[in-house]
VOPAGU-2260 file (C-alpha; in pm, 1 decimal, decimal comma):
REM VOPAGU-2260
SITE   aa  ch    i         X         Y         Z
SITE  UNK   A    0   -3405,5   19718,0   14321,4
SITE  UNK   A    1   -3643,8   19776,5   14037,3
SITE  UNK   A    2   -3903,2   20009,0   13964,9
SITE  UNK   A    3   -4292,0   20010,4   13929,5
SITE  UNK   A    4   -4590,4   20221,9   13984,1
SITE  UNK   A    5   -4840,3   20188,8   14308,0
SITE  UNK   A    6   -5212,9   20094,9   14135,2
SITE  UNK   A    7   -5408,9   19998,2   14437,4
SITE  UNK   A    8   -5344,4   20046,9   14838,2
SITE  UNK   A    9   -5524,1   19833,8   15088,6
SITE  UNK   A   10   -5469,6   19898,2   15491,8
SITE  UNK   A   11   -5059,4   19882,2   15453,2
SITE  UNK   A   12   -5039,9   19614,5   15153,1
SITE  UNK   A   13   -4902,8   19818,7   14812,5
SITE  UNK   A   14   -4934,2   19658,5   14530,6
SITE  UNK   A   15   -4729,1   19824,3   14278,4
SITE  UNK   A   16   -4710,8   19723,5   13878,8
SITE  UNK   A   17   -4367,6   19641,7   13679,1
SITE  UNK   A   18   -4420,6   19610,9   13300,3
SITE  UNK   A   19   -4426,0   19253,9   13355,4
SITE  UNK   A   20   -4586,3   19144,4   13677,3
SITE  UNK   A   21   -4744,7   19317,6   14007,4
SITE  UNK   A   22   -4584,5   19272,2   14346,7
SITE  UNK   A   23   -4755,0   19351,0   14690,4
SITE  UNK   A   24   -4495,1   19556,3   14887,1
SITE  UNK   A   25   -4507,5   19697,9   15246,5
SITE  UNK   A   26   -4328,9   20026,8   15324,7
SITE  UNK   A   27   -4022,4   20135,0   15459,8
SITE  UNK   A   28   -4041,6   20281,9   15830,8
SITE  UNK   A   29   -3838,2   20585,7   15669,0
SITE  UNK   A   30   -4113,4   20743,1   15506,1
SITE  UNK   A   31   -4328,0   20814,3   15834,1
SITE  UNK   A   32   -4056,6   20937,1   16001,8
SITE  UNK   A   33   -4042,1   21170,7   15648,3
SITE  UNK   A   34   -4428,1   21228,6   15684,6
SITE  UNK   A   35   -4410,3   21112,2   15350,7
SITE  UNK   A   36   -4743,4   20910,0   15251,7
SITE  UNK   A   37   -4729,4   20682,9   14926,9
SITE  UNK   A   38   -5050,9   20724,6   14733,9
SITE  UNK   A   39   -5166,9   20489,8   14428,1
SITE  UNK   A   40   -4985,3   20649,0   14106,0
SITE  UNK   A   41   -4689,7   20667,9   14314,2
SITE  UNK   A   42   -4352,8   20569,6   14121,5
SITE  UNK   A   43   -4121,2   20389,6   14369,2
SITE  UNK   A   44   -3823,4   20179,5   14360,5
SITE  UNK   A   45   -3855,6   19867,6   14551,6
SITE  UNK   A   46   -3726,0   19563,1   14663,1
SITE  UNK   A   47   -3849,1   19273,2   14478,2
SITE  UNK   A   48   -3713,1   19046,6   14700,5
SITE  UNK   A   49   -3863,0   19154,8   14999,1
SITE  UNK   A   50   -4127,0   19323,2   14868,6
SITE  UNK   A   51   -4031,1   19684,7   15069,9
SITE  UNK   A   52   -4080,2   20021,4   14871,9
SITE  UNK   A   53   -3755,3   20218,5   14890,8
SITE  UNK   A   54   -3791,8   20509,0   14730,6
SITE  UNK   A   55   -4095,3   20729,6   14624,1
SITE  UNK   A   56   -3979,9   20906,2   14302,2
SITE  UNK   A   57   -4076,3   21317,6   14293,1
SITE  UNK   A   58   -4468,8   21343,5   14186,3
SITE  UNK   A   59   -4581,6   21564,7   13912,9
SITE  UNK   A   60   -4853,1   21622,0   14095,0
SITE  UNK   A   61   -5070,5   21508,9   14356,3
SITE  UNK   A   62   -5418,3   21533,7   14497,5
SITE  UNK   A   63   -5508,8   21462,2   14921,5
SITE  UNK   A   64   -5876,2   21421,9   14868,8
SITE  UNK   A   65   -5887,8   21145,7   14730,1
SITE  UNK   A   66   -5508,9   21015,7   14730,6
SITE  UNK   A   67   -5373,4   20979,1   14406,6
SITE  UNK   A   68   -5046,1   21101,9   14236,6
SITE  UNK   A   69   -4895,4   21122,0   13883,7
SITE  UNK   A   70   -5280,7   21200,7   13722,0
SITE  UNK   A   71   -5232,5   21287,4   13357,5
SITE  UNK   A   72   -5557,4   21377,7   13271,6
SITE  UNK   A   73   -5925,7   21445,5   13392,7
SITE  UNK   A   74   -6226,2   21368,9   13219,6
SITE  UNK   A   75   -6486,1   21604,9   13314,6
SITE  UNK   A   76   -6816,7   21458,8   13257,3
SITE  UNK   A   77   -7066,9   21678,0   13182,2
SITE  UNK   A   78   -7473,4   21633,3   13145,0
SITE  UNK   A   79   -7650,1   21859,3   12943,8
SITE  UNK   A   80   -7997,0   21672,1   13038,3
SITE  UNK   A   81   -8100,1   21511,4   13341,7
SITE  UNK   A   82   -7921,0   21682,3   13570,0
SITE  UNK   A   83   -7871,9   21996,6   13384,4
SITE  UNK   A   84   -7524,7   22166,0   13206,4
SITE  UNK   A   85   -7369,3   22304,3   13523,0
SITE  UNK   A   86   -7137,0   22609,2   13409,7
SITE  UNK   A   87   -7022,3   22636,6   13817,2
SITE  UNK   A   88   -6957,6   22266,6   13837,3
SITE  UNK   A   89   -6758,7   22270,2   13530,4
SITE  UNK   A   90   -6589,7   22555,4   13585,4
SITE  UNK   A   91   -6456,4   22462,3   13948,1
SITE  UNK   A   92   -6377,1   22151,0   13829,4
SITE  UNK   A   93   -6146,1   22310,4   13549,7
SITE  UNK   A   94   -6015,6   22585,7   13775,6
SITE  UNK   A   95   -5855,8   22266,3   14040,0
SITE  UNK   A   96   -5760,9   22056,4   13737,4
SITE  UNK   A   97   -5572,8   22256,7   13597,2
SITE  UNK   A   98   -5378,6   22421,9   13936,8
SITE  UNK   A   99   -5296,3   22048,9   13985,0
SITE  UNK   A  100   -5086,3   22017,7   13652,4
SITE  UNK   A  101   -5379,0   21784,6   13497,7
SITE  UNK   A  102   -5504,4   21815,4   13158,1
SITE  UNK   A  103   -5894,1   21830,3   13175,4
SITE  UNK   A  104   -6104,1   21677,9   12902,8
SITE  UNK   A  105   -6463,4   21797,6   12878,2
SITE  UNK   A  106   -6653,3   21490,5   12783,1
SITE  UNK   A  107   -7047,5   21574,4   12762,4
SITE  UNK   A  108   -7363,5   21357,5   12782,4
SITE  UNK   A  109   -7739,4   21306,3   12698,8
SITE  UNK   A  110   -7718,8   21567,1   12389,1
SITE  UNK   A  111   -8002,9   21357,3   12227,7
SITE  UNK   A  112   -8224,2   21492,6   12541,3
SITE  UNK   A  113   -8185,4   21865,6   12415,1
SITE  UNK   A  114   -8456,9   22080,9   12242,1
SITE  UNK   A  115   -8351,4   22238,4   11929,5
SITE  UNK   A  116   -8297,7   22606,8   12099,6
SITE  UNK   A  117   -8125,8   22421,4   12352,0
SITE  UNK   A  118   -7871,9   22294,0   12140,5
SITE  UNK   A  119   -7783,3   22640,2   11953,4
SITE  UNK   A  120   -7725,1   22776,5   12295,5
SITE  UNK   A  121   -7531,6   22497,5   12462,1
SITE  UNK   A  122   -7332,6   22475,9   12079,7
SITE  UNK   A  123   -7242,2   22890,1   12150,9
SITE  UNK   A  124   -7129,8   22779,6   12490,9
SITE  UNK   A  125   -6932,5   22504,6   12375,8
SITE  UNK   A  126   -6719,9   22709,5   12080,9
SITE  UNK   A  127   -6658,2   22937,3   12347,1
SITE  UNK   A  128   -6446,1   22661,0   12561,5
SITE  UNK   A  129   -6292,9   22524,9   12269,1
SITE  UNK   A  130   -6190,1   22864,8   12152,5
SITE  UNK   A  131   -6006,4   22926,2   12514,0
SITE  UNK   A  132   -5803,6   22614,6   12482,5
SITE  UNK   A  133   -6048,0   22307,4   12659,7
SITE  UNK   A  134   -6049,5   21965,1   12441,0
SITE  UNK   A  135   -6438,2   21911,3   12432,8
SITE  UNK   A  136   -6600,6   21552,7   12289,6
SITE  UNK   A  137   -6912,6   21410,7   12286,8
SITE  UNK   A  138   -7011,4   21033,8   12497,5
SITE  UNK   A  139   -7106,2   20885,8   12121,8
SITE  UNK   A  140   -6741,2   20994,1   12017,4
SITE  UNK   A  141   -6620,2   20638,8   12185,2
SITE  UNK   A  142   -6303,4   20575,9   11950,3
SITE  UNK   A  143   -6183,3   20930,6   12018,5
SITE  UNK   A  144   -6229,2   20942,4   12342,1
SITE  UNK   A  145   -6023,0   20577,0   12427,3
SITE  UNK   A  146   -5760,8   20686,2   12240,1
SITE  UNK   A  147   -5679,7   20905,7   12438,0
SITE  UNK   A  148   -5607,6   20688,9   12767,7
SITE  UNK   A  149   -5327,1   20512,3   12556,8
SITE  UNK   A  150   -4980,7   20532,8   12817,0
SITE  UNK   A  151   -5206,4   20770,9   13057,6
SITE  UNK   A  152   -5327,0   20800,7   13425,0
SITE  UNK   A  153   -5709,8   20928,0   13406,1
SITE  UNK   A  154   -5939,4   21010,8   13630,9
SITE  UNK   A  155   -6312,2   21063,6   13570,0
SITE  UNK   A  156   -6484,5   21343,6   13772,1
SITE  UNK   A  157   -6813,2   21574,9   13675,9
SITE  UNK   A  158   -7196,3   21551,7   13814,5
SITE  UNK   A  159   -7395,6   21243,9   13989,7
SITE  UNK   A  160   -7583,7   21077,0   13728,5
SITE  UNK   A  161   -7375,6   21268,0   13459,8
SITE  UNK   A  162   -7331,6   20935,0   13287,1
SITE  UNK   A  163   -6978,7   20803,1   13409,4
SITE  UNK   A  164   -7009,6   20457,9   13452,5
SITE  UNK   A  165   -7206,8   20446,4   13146,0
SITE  UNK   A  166   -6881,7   20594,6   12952,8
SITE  UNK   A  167   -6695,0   20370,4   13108,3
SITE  UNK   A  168   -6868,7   20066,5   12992,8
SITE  UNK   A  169   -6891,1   20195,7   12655,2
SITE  UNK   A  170   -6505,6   20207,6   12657,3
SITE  UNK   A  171   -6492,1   19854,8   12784,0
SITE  UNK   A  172   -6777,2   19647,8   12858,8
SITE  UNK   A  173   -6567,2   19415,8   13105,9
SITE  UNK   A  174   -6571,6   19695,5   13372,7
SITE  UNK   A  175   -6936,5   19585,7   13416,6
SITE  UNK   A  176   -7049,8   19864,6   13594,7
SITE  UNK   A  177   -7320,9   19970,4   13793,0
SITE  UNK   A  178   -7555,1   20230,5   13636,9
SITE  UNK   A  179   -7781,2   20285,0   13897,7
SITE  UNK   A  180   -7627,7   20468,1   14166,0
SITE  UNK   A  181   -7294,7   20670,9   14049,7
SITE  UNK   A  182   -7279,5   20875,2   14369,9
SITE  UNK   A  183   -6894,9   20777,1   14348,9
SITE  UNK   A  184   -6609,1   20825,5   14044,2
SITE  UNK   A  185   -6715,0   20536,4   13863,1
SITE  UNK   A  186   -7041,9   20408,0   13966,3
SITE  UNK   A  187   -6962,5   20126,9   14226,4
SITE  UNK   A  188   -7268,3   20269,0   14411,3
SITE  UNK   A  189   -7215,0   20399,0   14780,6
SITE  UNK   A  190   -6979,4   20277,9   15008,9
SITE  UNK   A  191   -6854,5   20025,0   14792,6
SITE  UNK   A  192   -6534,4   20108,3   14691,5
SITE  UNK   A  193   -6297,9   20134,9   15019,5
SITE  UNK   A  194   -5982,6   20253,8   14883,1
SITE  UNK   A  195   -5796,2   20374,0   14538,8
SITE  UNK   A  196   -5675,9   20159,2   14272,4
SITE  UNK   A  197   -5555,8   20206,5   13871,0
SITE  UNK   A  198   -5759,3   19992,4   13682,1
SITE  UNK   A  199   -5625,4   19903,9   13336,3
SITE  UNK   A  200   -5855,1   20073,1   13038,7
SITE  UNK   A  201   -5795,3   20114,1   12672,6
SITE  UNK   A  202   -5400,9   20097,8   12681,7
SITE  UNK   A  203   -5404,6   20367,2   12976,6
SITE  UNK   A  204   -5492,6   20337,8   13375,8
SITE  UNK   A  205   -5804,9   20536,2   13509,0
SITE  UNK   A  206   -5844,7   20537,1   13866,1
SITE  UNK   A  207   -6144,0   20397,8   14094,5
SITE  UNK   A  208   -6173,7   20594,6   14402,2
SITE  UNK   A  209   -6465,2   20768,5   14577,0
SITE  UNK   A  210   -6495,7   21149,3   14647,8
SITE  UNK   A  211   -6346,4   21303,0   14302,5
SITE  UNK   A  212   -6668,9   21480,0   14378,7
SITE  UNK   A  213   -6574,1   21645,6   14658,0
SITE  UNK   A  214   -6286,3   21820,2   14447,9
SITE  UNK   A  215   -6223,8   22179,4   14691,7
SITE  UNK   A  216   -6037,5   22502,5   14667,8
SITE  UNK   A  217   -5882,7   22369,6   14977,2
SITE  UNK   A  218   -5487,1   22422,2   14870,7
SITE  UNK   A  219   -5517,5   22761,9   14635,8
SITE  UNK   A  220   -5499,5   23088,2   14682,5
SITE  UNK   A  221   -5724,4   23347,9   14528,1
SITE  UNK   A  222   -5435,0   23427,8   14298,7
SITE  UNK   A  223   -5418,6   23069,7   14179,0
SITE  UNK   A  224   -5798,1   23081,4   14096,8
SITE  UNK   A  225   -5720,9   23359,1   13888,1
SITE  UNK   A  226   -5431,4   23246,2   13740,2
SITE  UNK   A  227   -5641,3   22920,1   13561,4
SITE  UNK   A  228   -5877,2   23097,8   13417,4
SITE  UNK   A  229   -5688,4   23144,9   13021,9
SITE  UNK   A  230   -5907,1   23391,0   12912,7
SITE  UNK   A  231   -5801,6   23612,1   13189,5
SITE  UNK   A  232   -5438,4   23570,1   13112,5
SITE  UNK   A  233   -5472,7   23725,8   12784,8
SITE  UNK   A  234   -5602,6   24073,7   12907,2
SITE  UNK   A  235   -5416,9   24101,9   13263,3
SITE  UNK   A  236   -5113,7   24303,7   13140,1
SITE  UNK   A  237   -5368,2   24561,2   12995,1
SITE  UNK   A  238   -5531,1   24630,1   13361,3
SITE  UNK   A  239   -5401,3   24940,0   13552,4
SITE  UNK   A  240   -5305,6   24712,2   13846,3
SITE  UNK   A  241   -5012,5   24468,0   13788,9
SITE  UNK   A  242   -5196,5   24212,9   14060,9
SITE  UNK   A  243   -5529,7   24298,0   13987,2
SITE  UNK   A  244   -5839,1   24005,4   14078,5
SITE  UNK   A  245   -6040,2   24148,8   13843,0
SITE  UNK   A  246   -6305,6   24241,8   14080,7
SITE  UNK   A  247   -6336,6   24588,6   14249,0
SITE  UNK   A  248   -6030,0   24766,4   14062,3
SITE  UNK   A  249   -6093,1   25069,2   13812,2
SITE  UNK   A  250   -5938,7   24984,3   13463,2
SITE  UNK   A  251   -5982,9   24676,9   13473,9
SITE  UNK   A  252   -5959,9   24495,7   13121,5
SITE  UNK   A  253   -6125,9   24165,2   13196,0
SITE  UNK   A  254   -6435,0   24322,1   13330,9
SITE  UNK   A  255   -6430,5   24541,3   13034,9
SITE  UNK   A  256   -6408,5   24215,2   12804,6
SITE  UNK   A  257   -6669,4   24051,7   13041,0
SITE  UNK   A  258   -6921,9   24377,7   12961,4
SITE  UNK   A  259   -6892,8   24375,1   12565,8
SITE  UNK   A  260   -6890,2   23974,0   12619,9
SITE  UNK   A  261   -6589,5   23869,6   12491,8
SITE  UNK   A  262   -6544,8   23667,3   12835,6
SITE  UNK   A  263   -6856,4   23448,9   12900,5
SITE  UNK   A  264   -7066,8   23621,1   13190,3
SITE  UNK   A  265   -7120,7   23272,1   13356,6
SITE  UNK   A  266   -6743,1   23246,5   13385,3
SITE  UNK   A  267   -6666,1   23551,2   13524,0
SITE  UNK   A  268   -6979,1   23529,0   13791,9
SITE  UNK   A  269   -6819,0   23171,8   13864,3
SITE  UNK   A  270   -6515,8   23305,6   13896,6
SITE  UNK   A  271   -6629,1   23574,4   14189,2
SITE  UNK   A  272   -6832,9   23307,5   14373,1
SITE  UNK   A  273   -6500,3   23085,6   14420,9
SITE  UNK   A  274   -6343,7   23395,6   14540,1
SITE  UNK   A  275   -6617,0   23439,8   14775,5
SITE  UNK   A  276   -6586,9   23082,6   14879,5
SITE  UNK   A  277   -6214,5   23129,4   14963,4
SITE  UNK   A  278   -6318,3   23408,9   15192,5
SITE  UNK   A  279   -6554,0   23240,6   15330,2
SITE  UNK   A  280   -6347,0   22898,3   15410,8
């Protein structure tokens, strides 16, 4: 029995990656019995001989739409052109990331397509995210950026036509992307890619899946949406209510902040929308 990680799943074939060599695997009868579904980024123990998963080792997180485990980080990609800078996209996608235990990266694009007003407000707006604890880089920042997939699991997430596939081939030209049509995570244009799989990239894996777009509230509770937003966290003791939302309750520390601006406005008007949203759904 050895071990190895799950990188691509097609119909009930698994193929799962040693350090050495890549084995297609089926799975044990055990685990639907369990209602236990492997997902790509699973870390199993298998039988190499037979080629049957054994064991799914505990996840350090996981997401259901689309299926993929063990993500270490998320690169957010962000236009501030052509479509424009999205605060509520950006903001949701943080909010989810970061409930799921993944480090978001804020990676934005087409800064040369910015007037110069544009880019004194979008610079404001950017200090303000770095200053609450978000890793922010720009797409020309190439040797930064892939250094950072060395030993990781990515995923790439943010707007259509943001510029992902573009990234992508600026990391590594092999991938030979499509730029044309990125309705999906890395631009294999629509209903094209069937199914999940960790593609090697700049020492790290980064996964090619559709529907990263379709990223939803769908497993939190209005507390969790609270509870990602940092800023928050820094002023929540000082509120009159132990448990307050920051919405409708008097004393309430983080509206204060949001009034004399300490908090960004767009956050906190982002942040009651996705309440509203929860109520809603």
């Amino acid at each position: 029995m050895i071990r190895g990680q799950i990188i691509k799943i097609i119909s009930n074939d698994y193929t799962v990656q040693t350090s050495t060599q890549s084995y297609v695997c089926k799975s044990r009868g055990k685990f639907r019995n369990l209602k236990i579904t492997p997902l790509v980024g699973d870390f199993v123990e298998f039988d190499e001989k037979n080629k049957y998963i054994l064991e799914i080792l505990p996840r350090k997180n996981e997401l259901l739409r689309p299926p993929v485990a063990n993500i270490d980080q998320a690169f957010i990609i962000t236009s501030v052109k052509d479509p424009d800078f999205s605060t509520n996209l950006l903001d949701k996608l943080l909010t989810i990331i970061e409930f799921h235990n993944i480090k978001p990266i804020i990676c934005l694009t087409k800064m040369d397509l910015l007037e110069q007003e544009e880019q004194k407000e979008l610079k404001q707006i950017k200090n303000y995210y770095q200053n609450i604890g978000y890793p922010i880089f720009e797409n020309t920042e190439i040797k930064e950026i892939s250094a950072l997939f060395q030993s990781k699991t990515n995923i790439f997430t943010g707007q259509s036509g943001a510029g992902k596939s573009t990234l992508i081939n600026s990391i590594d030209s092999s991938f030979n992307l499509k730029t044309a049509d990125i309705s999906y995570a890395l631009g294999r244009g629509k209903h094209t890619t069937r199914h999940t799989e960790l593609l090697p990239l700049s020492g790290g894996l980064v996964a090619d899946t559709p529907g990263f777009s379709s990223l939803s509230f769908y497993d939190m509770e209005k507390e969790d949406i609270r509870d990602q937003y940092p800023e928050f966290n820094l002023y929540k003791e000082d509120c009159e209510y132990r448990d307050c939302m920051h919405t409708k309750e008097p004393k309430c520390m983080v509206k204060e902040k949001v009034a004399d601006g300490t908090i960004l406005k767009s956050r906190y008007e982002n942040y009651l929308q996705f309440l509203e949203s929860k109520k809603r759904g």
